[in-house]
N, C-alpha and C positions, 0 to 999 in steps of 0.2 A: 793642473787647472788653477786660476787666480781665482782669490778674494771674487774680482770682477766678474767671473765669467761662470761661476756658481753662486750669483747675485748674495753671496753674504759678505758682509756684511753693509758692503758698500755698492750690492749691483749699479743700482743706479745712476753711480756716480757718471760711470761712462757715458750714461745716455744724456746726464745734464752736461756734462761738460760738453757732449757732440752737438747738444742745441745749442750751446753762447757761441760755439765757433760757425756755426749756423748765420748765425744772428751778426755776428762780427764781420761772416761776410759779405751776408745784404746791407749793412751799415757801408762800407767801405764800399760797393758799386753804387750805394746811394750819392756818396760822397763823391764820387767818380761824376756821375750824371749832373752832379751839384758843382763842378768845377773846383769843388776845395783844394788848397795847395797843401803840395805836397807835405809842409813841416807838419800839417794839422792831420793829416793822416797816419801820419806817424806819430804823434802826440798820441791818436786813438788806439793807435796798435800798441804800442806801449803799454799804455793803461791796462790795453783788456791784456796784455801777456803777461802783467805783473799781478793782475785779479787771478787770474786763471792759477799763475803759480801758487797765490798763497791756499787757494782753494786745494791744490794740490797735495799741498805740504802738509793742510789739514788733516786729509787722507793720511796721508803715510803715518804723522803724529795720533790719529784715532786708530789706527792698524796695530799700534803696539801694544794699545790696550793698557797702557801704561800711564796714559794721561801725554807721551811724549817725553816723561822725563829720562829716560834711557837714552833718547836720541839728544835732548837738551844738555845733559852731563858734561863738564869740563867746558863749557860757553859762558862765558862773560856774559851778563846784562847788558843789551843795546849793542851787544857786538854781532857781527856777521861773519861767521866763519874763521873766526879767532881765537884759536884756543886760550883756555885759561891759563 
């Protein structure tokens, strides 16, 4: 059983993350009814899949308990995925 699913430390996380996708949906059939084109709906999904991720990644970095410095170790400043 997860962190998640024996709501410690982070139950809730699930349930907010399942409201903004919620929410991301009724935005995007609004936009649907609203005739917005396409590149602008993707602009939107974007956005929210790259909020969504870092929201994410805060999790995992609070999960270690560590502050994230474990998982940070051997990364360049401003780098992405780049070892030192």
């Amino acid at each position: 059983m997860t962190s998640l699913e024996k709501n410690e430390p982070f139950g809730n996380v699930a349930e907010a993350l399942t409201g903004q996708v919620k929410r991301l949906i009724k935005n995007i059939e609004g936009m649907a009814k609203q005739g917005q084109a396409a590149h602008e709906v993707e602009r939107t999904l974007w956005q929210s899949v790259l909020a969504l991720g870092r929201e994410l990644m805060q999790v995992f970095f609070d999960s270690l308990g560590d502050g994230g410095r474990r998982a940070r170790r051997g990364f360049k400043r401003g780098s992405y995925g780049a070892a030192a």
